[in-house]
N, C-alpha and C positions, 0 to 999 in steps of 0.2 A: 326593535326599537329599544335604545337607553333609558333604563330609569333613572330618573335624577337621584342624585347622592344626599341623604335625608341626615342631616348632624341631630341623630338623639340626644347627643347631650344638651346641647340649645335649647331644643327642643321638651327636654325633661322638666318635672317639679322641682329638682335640685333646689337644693338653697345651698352658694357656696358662703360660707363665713371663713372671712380671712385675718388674722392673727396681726397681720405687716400693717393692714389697714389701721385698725387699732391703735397701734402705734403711736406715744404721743413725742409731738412735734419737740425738739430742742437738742442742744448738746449737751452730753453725758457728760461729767468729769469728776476725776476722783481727786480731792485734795487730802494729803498725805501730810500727816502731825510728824511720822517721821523723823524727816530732812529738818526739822523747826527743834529738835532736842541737841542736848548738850551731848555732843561725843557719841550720840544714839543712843542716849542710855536713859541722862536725866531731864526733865523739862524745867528750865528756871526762868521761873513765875515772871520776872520782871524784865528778861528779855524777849518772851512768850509776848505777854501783854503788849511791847513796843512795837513787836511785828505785825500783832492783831492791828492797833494802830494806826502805824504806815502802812498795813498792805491795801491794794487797791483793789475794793468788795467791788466794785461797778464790775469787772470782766468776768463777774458771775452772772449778769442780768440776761433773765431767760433761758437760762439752764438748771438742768437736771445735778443736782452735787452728793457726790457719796463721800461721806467723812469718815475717815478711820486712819491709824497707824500702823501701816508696814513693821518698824522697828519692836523687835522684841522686848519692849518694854512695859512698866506701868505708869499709864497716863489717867493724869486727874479727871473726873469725870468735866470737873467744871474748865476744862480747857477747849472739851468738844462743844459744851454749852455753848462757850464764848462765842467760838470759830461759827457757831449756828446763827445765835444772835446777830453777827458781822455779816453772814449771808442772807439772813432774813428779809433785808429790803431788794436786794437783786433776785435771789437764784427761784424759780418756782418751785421748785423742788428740793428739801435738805433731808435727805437723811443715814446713819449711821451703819458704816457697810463698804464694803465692795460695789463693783460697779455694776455684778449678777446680782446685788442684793437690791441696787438701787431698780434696775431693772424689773425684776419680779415685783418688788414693790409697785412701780407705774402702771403696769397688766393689772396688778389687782387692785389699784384704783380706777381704774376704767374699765375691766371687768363688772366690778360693786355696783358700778353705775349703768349698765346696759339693762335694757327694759328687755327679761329674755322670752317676757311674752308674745314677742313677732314669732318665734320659731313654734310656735303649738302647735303640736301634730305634723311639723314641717320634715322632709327628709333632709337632714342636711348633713354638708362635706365640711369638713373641719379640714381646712386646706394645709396640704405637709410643706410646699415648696416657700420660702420663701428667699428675697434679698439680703435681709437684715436677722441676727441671731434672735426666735422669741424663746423666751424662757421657758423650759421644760414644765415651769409650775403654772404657765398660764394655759397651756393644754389638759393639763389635769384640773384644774379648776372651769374651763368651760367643758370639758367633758362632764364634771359634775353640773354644771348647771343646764347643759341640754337635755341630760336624762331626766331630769325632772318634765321636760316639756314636749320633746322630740318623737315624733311617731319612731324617726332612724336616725342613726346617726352615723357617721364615715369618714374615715381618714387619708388624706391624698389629694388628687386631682378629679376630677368627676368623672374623666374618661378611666381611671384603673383609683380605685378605692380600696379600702380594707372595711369591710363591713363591723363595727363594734358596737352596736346597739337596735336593736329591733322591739319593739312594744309589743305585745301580746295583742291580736285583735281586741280580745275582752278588756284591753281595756284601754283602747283605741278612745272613747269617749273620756278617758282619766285625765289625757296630757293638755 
């Protein structure tokens, strides 16, 4: 007689937390002071100002915006100010960077905010695979906020993990 085929992993305490999930919703985009300079070199104020002006802030609304300058140049601080203030009524998101910086930024506001008291004394998988790039710095920042809580903790898929965190029985009552 067959035994039925028994999925331990279903079957296990696992707790998987996934990174993709998290994720917050919108489109990413980098707007570039750049391409807005004289000759890529100088920024003049008054034809700066006319483009902030005319340019149309609504095809920022409900997105994520990383503001910074490609061009090897120095740009006045109060030009980034402006370009912020002009996206402030659309974009949900502004800030100063690349688009890994704007990134790492959104993980660690929604990091900040996760209540990581559901995982106490929980095993969990810190899931590796995903769709979309997460930021190397949001694995190391919930790495550090599981250890505070986590009976275990594990890297991967649940069917093949990397063990990186075990709690001493003794102080199995700490987490």
């Amino acid at each position: 007689m067959e035994q039925p085929i028994i999925n331990r992993v279903a079957n296990s305490t696992l707790v998987t937390l996934d990174l993709e999930e998290m994720r917050p919703d919108g489109p990413r985009i980098f707007f570039d002071l750049g391409p807005l300079l004289y000759e890529g070199l100088v920024l003049k104020e008054k034809e700066f100002r006319a483009y902030v002006q005319a340019h149309d802030w609504s095809q920022y609304t409900h997105c994520h915006v990383a503001i910074d300058c490609t061009a090897d140049a120095i740009v006045p601080t109060w030009a980034f100010m402006l370009v912020s203030m002009s996206l402030q009524p659309y974009a949900k998101t502004i800030v100063n960077g690349d688009l890994k910086k704007l990134e790492e930024w959104l993980y660690g506001q929604v990091l900040a905010r996760t209540d990581w008291g559901i995982y106490t004394g929980a095993r969990v998988v810190v899931k590796g695979c995903s769709k979309v790039e997460v930021p190397l710095s949001a694995y190391v920042e919930v790495s550090h906020r599981l250890r505070a809580v986590a009976a275990s903790i594990m890297y991967g898929e649940p069917c093949s993990t990397v063990p990186l965190f075990k709690r001493p029985k003794s102080d199995a009552g700490k987490a």
